[in-house]
C-alpha positions as CSV (number, residue, x, y, z in Angstrom):
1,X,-6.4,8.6,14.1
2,X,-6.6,6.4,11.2
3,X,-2.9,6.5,10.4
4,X,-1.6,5.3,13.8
5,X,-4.7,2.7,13.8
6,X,-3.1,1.4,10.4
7,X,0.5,1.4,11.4
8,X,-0.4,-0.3,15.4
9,X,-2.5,-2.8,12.8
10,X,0.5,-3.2,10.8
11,X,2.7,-3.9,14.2
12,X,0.3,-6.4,15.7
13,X,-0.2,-8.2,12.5
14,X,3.7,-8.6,11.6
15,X,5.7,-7.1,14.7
16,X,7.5,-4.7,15.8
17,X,10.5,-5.9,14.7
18,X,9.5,-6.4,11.3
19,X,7.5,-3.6,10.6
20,X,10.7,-1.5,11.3
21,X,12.3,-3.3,9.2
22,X,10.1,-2.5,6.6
23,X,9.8,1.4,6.6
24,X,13.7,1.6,6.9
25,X,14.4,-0.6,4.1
26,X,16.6,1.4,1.6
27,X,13.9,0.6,-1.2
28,X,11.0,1.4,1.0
29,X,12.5,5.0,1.8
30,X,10.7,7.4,-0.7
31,X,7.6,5.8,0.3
32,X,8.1,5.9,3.7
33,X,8.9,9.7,4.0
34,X,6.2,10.2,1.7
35,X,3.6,9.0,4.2
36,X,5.4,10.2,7.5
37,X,5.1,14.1,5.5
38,X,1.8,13.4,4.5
39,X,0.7,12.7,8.2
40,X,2.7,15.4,9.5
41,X,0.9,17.6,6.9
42,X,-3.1,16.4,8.4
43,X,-1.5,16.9,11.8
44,X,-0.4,20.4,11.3
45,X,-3.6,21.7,9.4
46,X,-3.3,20.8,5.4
47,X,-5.3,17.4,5.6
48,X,-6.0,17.4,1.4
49,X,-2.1,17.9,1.0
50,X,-1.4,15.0,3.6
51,X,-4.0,12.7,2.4
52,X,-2.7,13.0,-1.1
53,X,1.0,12.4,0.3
54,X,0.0,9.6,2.1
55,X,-1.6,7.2,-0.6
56,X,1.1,7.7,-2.7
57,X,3.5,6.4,0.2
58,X,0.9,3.9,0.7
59,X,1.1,3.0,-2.8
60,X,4.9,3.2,-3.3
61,X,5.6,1.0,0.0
62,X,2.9,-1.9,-0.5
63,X,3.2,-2.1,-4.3
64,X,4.9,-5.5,-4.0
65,X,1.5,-6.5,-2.4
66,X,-0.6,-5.6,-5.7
67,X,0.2,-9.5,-7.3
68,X,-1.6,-11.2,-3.9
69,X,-4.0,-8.5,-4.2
70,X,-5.0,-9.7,-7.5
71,X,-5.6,-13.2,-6.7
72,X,-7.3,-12.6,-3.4
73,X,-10.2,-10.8,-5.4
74,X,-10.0,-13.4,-8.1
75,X,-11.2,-15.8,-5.6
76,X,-14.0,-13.6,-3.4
77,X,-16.9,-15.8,-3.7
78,X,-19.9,-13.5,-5.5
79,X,-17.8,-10.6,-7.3
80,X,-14.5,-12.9,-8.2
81,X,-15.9,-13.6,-11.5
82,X,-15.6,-9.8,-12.5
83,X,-11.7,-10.2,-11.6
84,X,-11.5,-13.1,-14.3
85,X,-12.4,-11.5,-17.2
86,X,-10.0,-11.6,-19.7
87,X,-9.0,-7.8,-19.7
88,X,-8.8,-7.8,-16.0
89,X,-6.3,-10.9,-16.0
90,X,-3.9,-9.8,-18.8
91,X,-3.4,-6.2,-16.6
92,X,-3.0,-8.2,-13.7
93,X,-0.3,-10.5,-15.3
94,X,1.5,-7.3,-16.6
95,X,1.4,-5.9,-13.4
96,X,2.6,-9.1,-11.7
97,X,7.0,-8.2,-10.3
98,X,6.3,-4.7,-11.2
99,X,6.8,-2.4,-8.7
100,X,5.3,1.3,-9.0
101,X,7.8,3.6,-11.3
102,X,9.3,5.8,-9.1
């Protein structure tokens, strides 16, 4: 259930259009298949399989997000500070254009 809530979330917040787009993108592919056979897996009966499946897709296909990521929680309001520190910064700035080895 929570898989096609994320992916109708994913529609309505970008489109239909785009959001095809996105899972058929050549670069996007490994992740994409990667998530579909970790939903098939829940869906026929191996859910700890699936899940594990699906978050790597999930983390293969949105790791171009990780960068905004990191700035959105520099700025949350009471726990932001905690994303500042010095350690915390310098692995965000490595990690900034990098996508996930494949």
């Amino acid at each position: 259930m929570g898989n096609i809530l994320f992916v109708s979330g994913l529609m309505l917040t970008i489109g239909l259009k785009s959001t095809m787009q996105f899972f058929t993108k050549p670069k996007n592919y490994k992740g994409t298949a990667s998530f579909g056979a970790g939903f098939l897996m829940v869906l026929v009966g191996w859910p700890v399989i699936g899940m594990i499946l699906e978050a790597y897709g999930f983390v293969i296909l949105f790791s171009g997000f990780w960068p905004t990521l990191a700035v959105f929680l520099q700025r949350l309001p009471i726990i932001g500070w905690i994303f500042q520190q010095p350690f915390i910064t310098s692995f965000f700035s490595q990690q900034r254009g990098k996508r996930v080895p494949v």
